[in-house]
N, C-alpha and C positions, 0 to 999 in steps of 0.2 A: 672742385666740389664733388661730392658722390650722390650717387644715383639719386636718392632720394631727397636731396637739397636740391637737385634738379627738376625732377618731378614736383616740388611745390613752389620752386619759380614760378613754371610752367601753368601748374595746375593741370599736368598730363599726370597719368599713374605709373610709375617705375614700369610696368608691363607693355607698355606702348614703349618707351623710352628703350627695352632692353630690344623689341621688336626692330624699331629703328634703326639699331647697332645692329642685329643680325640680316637685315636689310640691305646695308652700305650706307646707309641715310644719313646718319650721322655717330660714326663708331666713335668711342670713348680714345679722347685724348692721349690716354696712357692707362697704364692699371697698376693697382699699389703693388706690394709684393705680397700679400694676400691673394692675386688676382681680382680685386674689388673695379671696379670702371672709375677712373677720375675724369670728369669736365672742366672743361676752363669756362671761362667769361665768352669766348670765341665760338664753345659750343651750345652757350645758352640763346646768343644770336642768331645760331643757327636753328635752334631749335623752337626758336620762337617764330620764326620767317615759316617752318614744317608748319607750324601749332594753327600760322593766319592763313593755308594755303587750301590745308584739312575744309575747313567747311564749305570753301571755295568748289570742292569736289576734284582739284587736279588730283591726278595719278601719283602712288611713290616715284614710279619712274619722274614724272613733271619737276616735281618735288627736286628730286636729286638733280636735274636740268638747270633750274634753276639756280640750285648752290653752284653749280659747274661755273654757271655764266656769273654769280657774282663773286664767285674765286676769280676768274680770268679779269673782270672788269678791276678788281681791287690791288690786282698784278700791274694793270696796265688798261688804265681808264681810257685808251684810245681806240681799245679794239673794236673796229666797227662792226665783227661778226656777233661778236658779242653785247655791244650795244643793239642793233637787233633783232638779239635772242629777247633782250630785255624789253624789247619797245612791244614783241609778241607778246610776254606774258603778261604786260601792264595792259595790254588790250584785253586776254583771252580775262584777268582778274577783273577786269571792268563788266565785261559783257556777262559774265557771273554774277557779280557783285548785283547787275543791275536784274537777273532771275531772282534771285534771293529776296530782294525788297518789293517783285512785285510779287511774287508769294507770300511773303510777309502782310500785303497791304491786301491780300485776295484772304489770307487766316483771318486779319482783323473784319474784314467785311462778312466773314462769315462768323465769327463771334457776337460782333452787335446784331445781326440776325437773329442768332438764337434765344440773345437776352433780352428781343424783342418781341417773342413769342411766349 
């Protein structure tokens, strides 16, 4: 797929997307003979895993950490370094996860306040 079948999988903007590629994050599959970025299906998974990690707050560095470890694990699901890399970030995604929803529940408290006033 190109860029911009990409970007509305996603629902990220081709500018993020090209950003990513010049990153390391996640570079384009191959390129037509135009020079145009082609994705596969392989980089849409990847790029969806970037997409849920984003509001999480990890780093691009985290980010690309992360694909590392789940390249290695899909190599060779035994590797226990890399099982836990995974067991870190399914912890560091929880203890986020769990910031987010109490700010979440601190906004709504602060909204029925207001429209209580």
């Amino acid at each position: 797929m190109h860029i911009g079948d990409l970007a509305e999988a996603t629902s990220l903007s081709q500018r993020t997307i090209r950003h990513y590629d010049e990153v390391g994050l996640l570079p384009a599959t191959t390129r037509s003979e135009g020079g145009f970025r082609i994705y596969t299906e392989s980089d849409l998974q990847r790029m969806l895993v970037i997409r849920s990690m984003k509001p999480l707050g990890f780093t691009l560095e985290e980010m690309g950490e992360l694909l590392d470890t789940a390249d290695t694990l899909a190599a060779d699901k035994t590797d226990s370094e890399a099982r836990a890399k995974l067991g870190a970030f399914i912890e560091q995604a929880t203890a986020k996860r769990e910031q987010l929803a109490l700010n979440l529940r601190r906004a709504d408290a602060f909204i029925q306040d207001l429209q209580g006033k």
